[in-house]
PALOLUM-636169 format. One record per residue: residue number from 1; x negated, y negated, z of N, C-alpha, C in turn; residue in one letter. Coordinates in nm, 2 decimals. Example, Ala and Ser with C-alpha at 12.3 -4.5 7.8 and 13.67 -1.06 7.14 Angstrom:
// PALOLUM-636169
pos: 1	n_x: -1.32	n_y: 0.57	n_z: 0.78	ca_x: -1.23	ca_y: 0.45	ca_z: 0.78	c_x: -1.32	c_y: 0.33	c_z: 0.78	code: A $
pos: 2	n_x: -1.28	n_y: 0.22	n_z: 0.71	ca_x: -1.37	ca_y: 0.11	ca_z: 0.71	c_x: -1.29	c_y: 0.00	c_z: 0.79	code: S $
//
This chain:
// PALOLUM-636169
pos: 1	n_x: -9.98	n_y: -6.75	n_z: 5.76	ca_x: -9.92	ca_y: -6.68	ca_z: 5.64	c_x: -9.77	c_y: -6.71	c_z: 5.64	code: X $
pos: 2	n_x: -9.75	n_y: -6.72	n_z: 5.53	ca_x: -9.61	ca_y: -6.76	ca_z: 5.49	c_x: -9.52	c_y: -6.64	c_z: 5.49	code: X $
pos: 3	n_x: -9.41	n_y: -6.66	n_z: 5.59	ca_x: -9.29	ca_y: -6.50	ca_z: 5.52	c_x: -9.16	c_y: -6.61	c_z: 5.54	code: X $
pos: 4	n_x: -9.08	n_y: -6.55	n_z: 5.41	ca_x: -8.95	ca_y: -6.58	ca_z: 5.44	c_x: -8.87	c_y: -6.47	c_z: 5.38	code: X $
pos: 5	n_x: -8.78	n_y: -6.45	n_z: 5.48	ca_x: -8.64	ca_y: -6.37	ca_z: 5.50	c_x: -8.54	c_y: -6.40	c_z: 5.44	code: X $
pos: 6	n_x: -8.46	n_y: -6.36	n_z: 5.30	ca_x: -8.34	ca_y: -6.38	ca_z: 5.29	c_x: -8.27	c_y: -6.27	c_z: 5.32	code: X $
pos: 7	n_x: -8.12	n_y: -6.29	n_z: 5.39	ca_x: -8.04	ca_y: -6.23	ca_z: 5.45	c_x: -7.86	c_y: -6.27	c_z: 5.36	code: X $
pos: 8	n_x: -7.81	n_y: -6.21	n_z: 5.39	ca_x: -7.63	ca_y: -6.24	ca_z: 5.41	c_x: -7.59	c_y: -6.19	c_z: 5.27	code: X $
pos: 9	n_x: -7.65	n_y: -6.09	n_z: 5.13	ca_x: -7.58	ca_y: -6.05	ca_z: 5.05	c_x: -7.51	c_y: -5.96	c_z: 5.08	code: X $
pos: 10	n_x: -7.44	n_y: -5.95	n_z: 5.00	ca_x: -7.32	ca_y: -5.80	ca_z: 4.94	c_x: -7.27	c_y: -5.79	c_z: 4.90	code: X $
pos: 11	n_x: -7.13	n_y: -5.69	n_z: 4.88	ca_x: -7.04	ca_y: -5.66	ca_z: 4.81	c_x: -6.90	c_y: -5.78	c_z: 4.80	code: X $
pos: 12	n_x: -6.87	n_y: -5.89	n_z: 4.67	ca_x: -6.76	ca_y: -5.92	ca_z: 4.72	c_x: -6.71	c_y: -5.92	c_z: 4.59	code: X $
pos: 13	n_x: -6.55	n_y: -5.90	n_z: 4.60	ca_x: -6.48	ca_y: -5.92	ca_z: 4.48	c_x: -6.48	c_y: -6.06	c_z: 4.40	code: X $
pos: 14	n_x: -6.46	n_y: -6.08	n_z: 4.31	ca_x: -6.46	ca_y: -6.23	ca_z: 4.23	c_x: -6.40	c_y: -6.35	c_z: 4.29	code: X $
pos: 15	n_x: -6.40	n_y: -6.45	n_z: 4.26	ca_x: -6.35	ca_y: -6.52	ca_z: 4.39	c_x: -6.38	c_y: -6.56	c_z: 4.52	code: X $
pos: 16	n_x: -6.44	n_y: -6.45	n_z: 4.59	ca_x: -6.48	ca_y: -6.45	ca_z: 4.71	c_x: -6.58	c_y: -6.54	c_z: 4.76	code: X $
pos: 17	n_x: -6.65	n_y: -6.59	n_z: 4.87	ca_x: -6.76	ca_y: -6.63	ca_z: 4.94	c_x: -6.86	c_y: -6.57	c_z: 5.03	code: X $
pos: 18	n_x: -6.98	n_y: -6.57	n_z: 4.99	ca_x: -7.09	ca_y: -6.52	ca_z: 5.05	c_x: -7.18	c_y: -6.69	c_z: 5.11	code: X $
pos: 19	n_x: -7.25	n_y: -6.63	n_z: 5.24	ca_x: -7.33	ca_y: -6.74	ca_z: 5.31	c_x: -7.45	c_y: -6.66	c_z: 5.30	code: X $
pos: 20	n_x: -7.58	n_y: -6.71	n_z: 5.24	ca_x: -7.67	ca_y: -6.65	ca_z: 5.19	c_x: -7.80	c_y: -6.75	c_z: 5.35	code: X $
pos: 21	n_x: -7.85	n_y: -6.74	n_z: 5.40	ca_x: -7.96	ca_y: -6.74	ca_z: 5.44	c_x: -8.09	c_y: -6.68	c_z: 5.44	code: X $
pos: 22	n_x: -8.20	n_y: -6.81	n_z: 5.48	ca_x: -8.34	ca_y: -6.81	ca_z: 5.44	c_x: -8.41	c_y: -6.84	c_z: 5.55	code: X $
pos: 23	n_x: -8.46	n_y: -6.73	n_z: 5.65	ca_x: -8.56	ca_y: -6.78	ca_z: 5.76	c_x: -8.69	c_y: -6.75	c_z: 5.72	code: X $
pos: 24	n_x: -8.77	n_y: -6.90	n_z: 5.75	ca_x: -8.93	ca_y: -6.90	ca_z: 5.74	c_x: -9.00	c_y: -6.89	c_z: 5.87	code: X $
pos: 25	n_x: -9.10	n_y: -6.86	n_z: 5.83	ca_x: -9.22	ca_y: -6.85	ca_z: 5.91	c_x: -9.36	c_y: -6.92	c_z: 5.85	code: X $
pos: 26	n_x: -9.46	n_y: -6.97	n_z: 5.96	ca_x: -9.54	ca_y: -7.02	ca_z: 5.82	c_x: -9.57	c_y: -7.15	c_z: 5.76	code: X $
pos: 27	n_x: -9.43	n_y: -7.21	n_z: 5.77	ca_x: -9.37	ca_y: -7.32	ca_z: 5.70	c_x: -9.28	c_y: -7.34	c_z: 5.77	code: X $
pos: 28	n_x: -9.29	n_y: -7.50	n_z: 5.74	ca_x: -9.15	ca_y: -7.62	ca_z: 5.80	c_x: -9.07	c_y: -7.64	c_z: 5.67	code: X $
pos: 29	n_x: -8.94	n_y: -7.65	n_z: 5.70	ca_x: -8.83	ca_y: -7.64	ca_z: 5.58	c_x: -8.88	c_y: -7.77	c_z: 5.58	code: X $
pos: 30	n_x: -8.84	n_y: -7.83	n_z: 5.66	ca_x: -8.76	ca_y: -8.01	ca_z: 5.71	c_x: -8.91	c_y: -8.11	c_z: 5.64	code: X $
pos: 31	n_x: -8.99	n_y: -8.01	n_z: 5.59	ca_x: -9.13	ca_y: -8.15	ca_z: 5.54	c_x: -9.17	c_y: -8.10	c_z: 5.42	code: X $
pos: 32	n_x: -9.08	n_y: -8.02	n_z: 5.38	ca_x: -9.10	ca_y: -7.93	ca_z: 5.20	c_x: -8.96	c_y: -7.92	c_z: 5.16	code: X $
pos: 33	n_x: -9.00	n_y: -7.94	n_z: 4.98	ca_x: -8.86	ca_y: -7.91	ca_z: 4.91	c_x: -8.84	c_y: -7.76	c_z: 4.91	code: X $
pos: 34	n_x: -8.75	n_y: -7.76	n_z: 4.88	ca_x: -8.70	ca_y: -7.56	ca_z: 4.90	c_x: -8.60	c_y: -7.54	c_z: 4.80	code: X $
pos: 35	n_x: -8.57	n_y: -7.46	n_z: 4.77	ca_x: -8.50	ca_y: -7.41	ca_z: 4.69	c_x: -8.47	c_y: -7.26	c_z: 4.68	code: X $
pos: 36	n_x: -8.33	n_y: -7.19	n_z: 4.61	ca_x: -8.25	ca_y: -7.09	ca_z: 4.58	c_x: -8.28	c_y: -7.05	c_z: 4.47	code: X $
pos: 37	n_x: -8.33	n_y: -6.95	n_z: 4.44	ca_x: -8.36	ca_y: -6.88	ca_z: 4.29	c_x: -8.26	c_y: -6.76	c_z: 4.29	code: X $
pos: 38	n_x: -8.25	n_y: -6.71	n_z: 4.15	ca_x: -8.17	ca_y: -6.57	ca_z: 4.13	c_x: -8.23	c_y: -6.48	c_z: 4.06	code: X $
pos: 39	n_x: -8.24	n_y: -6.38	n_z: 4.03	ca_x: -8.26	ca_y: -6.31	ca_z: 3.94	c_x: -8.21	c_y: -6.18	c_z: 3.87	code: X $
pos: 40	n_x: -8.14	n_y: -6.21	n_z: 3.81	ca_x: -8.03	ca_y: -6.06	ca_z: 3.77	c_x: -8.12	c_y: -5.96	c_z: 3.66	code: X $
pos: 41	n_x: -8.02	n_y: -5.86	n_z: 3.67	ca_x: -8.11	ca_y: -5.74	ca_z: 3.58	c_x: -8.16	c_y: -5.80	c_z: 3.47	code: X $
pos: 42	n_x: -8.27	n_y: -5.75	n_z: 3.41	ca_x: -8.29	ca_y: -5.78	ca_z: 3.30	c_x: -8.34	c_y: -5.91	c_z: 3.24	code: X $
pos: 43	n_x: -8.30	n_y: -6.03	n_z: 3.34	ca_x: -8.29	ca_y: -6.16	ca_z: 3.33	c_x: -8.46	c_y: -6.22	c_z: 3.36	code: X $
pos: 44	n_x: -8.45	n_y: -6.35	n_z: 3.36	ca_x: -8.60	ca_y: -6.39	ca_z: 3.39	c_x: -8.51	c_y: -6.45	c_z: 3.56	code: X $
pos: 45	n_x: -8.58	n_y: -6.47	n_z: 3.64	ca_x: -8.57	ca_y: -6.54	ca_z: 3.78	c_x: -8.54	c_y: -6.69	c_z: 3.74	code: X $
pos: 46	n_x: -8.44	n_y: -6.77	n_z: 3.76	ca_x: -8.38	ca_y: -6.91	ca_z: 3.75	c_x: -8.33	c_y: -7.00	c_z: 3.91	code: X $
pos: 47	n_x: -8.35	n_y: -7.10	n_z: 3.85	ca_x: -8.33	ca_y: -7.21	ca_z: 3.99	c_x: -8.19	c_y: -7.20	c_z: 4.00	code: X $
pos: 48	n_x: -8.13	n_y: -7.18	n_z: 4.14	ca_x: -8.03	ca_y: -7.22	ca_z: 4.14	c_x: -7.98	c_y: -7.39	c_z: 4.25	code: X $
pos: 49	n_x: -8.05	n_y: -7.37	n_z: 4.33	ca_x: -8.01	ca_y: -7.52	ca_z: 4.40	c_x: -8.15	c_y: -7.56	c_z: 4.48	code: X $
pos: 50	n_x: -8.18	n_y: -7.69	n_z: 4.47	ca_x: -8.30	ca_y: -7.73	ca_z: 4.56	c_x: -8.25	c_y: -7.82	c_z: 4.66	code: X $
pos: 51	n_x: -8.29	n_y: -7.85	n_z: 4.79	ca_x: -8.32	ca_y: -7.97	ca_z: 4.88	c_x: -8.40	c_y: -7.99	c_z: 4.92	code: X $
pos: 52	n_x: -8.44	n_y: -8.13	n_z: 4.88	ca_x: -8.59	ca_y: -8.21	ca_z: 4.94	c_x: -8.62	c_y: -8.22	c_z: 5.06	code: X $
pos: 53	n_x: -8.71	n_y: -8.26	n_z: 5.09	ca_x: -8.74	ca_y: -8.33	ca_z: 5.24	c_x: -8.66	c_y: -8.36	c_z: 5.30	code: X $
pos: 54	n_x: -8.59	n_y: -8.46	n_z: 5.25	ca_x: -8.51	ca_y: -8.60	ca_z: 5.28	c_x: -8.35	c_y: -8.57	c_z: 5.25	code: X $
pos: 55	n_x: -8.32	n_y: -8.42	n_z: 5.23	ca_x: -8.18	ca_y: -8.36	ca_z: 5.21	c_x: -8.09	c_y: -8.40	c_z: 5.08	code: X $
pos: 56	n_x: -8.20	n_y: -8.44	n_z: 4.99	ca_x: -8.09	ca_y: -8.43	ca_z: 4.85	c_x: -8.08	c_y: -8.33	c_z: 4.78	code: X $
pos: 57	n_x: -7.98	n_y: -8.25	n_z: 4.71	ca_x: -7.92	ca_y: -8.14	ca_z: 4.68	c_x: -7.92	c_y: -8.15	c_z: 4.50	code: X $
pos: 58	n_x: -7.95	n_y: -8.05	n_z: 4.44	ca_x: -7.90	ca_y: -8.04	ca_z: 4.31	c_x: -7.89	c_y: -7.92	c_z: 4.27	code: X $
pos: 59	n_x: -7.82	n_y: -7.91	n_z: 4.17	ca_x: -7.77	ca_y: -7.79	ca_z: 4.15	c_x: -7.81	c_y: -7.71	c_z: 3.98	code: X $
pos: 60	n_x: -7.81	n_y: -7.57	n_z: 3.94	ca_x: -7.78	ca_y: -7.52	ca_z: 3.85	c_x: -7.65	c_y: -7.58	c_z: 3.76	code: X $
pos: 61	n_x: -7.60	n_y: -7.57	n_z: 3.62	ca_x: -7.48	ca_y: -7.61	ca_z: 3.64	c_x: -7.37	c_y: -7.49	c_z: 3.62	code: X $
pos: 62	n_x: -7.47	n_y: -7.40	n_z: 3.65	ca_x: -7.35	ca_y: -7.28	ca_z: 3.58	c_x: -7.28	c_y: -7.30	c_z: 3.79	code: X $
pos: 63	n_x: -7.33	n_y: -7.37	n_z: 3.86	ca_x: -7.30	ca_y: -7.31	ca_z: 4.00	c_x: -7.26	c_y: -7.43	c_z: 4.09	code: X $
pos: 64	n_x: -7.27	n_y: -7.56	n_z: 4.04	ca_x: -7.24	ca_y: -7.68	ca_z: 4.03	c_x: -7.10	c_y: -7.69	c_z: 4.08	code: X $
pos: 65	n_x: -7.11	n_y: -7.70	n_z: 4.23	ca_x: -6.95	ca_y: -7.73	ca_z: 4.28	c_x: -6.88	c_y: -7.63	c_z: 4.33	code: X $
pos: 66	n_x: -6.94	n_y: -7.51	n_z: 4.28	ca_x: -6.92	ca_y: -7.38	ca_z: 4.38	c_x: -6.99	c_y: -7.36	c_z: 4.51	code: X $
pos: 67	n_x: -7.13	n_y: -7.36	n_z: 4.48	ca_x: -7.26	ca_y: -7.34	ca_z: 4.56	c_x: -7.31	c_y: -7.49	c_z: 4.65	code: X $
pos: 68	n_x: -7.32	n_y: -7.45	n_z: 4.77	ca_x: -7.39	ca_y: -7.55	ca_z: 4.85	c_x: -7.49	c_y: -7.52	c_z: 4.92	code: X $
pos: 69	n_x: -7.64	n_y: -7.61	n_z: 4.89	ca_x: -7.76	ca_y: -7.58	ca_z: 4.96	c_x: -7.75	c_y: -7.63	c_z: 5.07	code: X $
pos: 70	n_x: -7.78	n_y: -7.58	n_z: 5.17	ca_x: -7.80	ca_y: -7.66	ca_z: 5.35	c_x: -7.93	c_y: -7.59	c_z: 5.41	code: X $
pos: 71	n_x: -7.94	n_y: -7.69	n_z: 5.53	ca_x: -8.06	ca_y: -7.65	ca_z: 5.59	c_x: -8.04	c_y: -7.71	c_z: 5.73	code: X $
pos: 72	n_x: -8.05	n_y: -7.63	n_z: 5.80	ca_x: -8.09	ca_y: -7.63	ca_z: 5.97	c_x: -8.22	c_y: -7.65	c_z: 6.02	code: X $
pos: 73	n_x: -8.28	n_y: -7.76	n_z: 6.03	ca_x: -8.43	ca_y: -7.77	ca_z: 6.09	c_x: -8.45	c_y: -7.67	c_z: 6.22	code: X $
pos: 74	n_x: -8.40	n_y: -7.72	n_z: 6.32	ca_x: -8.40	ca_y: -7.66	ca_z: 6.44	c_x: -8.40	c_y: -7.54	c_z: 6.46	code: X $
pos: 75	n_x: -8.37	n_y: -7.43	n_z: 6.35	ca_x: -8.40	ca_y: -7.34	ca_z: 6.31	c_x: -8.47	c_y: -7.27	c_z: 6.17	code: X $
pos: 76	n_x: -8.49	n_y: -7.34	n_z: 6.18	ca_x: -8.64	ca_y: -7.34	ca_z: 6.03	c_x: -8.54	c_y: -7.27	c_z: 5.92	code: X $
pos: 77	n_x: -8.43	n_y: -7.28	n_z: 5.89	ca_x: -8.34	ca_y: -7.19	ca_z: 5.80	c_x: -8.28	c_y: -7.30	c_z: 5.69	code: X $
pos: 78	n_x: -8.27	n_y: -7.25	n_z: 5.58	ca_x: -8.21	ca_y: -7.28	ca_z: 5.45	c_x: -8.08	c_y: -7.17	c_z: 5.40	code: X $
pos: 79	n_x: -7.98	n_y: -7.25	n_z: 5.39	ca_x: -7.86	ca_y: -7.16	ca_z: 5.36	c_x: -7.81	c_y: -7.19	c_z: 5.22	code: X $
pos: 80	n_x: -7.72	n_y: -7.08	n_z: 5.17	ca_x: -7.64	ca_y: -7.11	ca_z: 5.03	c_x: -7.50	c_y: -7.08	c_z: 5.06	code: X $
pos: 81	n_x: -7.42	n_y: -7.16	n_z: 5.08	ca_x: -7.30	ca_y: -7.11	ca_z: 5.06	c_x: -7.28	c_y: -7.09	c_z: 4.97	code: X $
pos: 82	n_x: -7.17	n_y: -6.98	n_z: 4.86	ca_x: -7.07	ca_y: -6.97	ca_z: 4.76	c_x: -7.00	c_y: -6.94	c_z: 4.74	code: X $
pos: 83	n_x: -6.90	n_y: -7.04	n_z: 4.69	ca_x: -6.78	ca_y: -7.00	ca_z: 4.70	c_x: -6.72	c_y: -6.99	c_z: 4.51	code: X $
pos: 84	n_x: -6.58	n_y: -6.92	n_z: 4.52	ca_x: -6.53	ca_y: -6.90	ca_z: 4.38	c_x: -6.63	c_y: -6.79	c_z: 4.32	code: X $
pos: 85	n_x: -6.69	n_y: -6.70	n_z: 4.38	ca_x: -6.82	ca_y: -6.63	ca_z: 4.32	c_x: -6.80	c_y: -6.56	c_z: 4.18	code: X $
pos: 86	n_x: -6.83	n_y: -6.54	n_z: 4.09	ca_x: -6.81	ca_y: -6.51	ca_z: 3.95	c_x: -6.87	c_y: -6.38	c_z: 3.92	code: X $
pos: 87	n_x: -6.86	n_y: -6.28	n_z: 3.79	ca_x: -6.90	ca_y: -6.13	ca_z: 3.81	c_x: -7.08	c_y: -6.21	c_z: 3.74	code: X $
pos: 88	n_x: -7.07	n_y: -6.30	n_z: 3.67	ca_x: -7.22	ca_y: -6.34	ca_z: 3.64	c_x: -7.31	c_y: -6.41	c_z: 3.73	code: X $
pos: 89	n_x: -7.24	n_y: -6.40	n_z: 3.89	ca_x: -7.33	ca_y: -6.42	ca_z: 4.00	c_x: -7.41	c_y: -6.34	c_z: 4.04	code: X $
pos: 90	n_x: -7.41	n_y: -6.23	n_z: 4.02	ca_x: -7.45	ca_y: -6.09	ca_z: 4.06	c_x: -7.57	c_y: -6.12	c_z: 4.04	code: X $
pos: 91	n_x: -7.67	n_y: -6.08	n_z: 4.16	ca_x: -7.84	ca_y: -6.09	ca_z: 4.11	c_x: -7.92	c_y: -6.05	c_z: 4.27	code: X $
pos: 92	n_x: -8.04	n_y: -6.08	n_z: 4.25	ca_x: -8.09	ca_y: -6.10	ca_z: 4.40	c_x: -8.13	c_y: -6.22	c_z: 4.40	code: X $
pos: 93	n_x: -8.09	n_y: -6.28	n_z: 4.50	ca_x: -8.13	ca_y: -6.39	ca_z: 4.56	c_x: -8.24	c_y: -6.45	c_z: 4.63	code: X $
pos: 94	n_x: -8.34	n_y: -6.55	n_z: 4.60	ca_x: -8.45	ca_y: -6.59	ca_z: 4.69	c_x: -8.45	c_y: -6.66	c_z: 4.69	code: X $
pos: 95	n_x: -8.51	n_y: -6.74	n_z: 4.84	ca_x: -8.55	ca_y: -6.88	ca_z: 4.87	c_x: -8.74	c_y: -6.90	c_z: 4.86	code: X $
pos: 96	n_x: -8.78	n_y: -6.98	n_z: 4.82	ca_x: -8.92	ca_y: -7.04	ca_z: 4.82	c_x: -8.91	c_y: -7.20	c_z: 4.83	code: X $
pos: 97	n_x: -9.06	n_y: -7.23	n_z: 4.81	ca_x: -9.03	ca_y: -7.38	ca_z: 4.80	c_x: -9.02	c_y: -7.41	c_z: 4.64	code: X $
pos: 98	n_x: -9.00	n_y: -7.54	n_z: 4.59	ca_x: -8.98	ca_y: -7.61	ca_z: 4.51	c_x: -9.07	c_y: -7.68	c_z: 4.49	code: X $
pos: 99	n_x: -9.16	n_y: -7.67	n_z: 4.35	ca_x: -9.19	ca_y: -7.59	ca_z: 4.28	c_x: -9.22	c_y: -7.44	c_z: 4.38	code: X $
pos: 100	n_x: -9.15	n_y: -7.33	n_z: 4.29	ca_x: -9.17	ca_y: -7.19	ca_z: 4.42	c_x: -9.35	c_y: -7.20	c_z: 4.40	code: X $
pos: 101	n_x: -9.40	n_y: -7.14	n_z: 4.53	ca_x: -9.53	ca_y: -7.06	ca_z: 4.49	c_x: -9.51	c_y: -6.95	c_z: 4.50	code: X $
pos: 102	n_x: -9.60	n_y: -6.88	n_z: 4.39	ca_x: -9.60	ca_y: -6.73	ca_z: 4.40	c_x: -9.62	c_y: -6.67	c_z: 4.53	code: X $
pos: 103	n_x: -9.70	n_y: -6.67	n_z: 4.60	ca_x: -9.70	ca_y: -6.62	ca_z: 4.75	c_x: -9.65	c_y: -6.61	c_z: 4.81	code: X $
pos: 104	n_x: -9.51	n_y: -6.68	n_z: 4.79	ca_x: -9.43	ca_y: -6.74	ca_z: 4.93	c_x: -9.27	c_y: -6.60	c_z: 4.88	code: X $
pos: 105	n_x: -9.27	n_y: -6.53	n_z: 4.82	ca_x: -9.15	ca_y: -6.48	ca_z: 4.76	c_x: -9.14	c_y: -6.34	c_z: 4.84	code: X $
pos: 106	n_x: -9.02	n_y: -6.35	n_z: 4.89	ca_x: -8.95	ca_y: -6.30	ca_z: 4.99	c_x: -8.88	c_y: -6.11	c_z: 4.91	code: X $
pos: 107	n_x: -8.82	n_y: -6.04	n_z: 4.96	ca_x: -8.77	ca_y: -6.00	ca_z: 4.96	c_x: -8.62	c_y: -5.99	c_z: 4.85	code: X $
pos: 108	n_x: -8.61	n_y: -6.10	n_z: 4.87	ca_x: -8.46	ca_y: -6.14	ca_z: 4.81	c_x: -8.32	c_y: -6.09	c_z: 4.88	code: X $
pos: 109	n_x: -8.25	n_y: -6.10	n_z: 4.86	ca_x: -8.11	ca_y: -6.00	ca_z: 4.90	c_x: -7.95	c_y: -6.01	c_z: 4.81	code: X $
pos: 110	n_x: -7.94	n_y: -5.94	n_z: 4.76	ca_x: -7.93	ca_y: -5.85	ca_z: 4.67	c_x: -7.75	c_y: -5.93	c_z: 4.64	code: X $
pos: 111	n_x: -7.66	n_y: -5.97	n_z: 4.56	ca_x: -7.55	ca_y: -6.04	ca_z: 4.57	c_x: -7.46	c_y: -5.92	c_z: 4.45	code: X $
pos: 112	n_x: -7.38	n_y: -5.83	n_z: 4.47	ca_x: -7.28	ca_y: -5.80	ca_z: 4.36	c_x: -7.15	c_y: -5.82	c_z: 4.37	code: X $
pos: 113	n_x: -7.09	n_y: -5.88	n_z: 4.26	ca_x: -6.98	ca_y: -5.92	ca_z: 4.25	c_x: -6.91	c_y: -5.82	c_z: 4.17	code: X $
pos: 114	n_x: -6.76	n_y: -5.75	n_z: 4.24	ca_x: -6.74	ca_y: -5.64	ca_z: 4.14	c_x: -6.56	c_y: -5.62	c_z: 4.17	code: X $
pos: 115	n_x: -6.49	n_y: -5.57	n_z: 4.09	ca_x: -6.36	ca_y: -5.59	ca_z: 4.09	c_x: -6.37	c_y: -5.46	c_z: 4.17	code: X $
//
């Protein structure tokens, strides 16, 4: 059975940097694409960054050059840095794979951005 853990949200003012982490179980990052989703109030759930297999990265463009997808094999973990964070960052955060399956959806953890 698949579980994944995302960790590292909270409170930060505009501007700021949050390190977002994704530990799995279940699953090997390092031989599936994976990917960062968001979901803010109200909103429908959107991709925000994916990496493949083989470690290529793409991005949302609203987050394009702020946000960086990484991934640690050795520890089965997928990370998001972000930096420059914006008040329209605000959401909860989940990692799945790419395309997500529905089964595989975590928790989330929770990002607000507030003056």
């Amino acid at each position: 059975q698949v579980q994944l853990v995302e960790s590292g949200g909270g409170l930060v003012q505009p501007g700021g940097s949050l390190r977002l982490s994704c530990a799995g179980s279940g699953i090997i990052f390092s031989i599936n694409h994976m990917a960062w989703y968001r979901q803010a109030p109200g909103k429908q759930r959107e991709l925000v960054a994916t990496i493949t297999r083989i470690g290529s990265t793409n991005y949302a463009d609203s987050v394009k050059g702020r946000f960086t997808i990484s991934r640690d094999n050795a520890k089965n973990t997928v990370f998001l840095q972000m930096n420059s964070l914006k008040l329209e960052d605000a959401a909860v955060y989940y990692c799945n794979q790419w395309p997500a399956r529905q089964n595989y959806w975590g928790q989330g953890t929770q990002v607000t951005v507030s003056s």
